[in-house]
N, C-alpha and C positions, 0 to 999 in steps of 0.2 A: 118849267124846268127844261133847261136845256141839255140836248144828248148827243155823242155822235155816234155815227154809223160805221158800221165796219161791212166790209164783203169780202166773203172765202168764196176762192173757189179756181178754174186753171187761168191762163194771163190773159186770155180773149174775154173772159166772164168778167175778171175784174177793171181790165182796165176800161170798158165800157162806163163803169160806175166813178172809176178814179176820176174821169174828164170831169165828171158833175162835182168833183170834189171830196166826194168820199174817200175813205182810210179804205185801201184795197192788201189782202192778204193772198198771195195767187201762190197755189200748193201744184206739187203734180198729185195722179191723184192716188196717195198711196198711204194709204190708213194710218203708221208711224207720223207722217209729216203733215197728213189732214188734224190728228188729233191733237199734234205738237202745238200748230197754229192755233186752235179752236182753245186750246189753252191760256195765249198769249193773250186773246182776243178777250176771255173773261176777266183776268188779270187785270186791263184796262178797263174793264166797267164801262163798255158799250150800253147803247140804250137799244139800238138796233142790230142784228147782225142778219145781214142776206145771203144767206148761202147756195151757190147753185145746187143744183139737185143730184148731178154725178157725182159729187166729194160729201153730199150731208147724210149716208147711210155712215162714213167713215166720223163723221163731227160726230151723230147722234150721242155715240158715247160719253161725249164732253158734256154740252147741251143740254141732255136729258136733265141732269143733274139740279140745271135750273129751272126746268120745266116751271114750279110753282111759284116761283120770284115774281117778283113785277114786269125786272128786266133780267139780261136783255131779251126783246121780245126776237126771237128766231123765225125767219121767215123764210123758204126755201122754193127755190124759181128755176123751174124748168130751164135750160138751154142749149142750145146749137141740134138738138137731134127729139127723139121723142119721147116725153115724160115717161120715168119708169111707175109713176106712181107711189112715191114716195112724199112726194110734195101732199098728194090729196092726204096719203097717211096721217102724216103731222099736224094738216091744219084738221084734221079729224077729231086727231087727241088731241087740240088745243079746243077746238070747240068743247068738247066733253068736258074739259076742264071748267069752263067759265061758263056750259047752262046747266052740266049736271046728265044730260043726252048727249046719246051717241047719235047726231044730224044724219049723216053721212052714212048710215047702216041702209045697207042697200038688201 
């Protein structure tokens, strides 16, 4: 099955991805217009969506929702400065989700 990709995120994030080819969605980063797009982005029925890490405390809202879906699978990528720790978060409760442990319990 074939899927495409989507990336959120500001226009230095995205257009990285755009050159590969990817659907780029470049928000500033402001909760209204981050969750606007996170909206459009499910509408479309991505299989993928990369979200940088400074705009996906603002998606989570959207996102969350699908958490237990198959897609799209949300994956959220530090960039330009230093991980707030939000990324480890998510992929925390994704693991949880699919062994049943919390991996990552420190």
């Amino acid at each position: 099955m074939e899927s495409k990709v989507a990336v959120l995120g500001g226009s230095d994030f995205v257009m990285a991805f755009s050159a590969l080819g990817l659907d780029g969605f470049a928000v500033e980063p402001k909760a209204e217009i981050v969750a606007e797009k996170a909206e459009e982005i499910l509408k479309q029925q991505y299989g993928l969506v990369v979200v940088a890490e400074n705009v996906a405390t603002m998606a989570d809202v959207v996102f969350s929702r699908t958490q237990k879906d198959a897609t799209p699978c949300v994956v959220v990528v530090p960039f330009m400065k230093e991980s707030e720790g939000f990324a480890i978060k998510l992929l925390g409760r994704q693991l949880k989700l699919a062994t049943g442990i919390d991996i990552l319990a420190s």
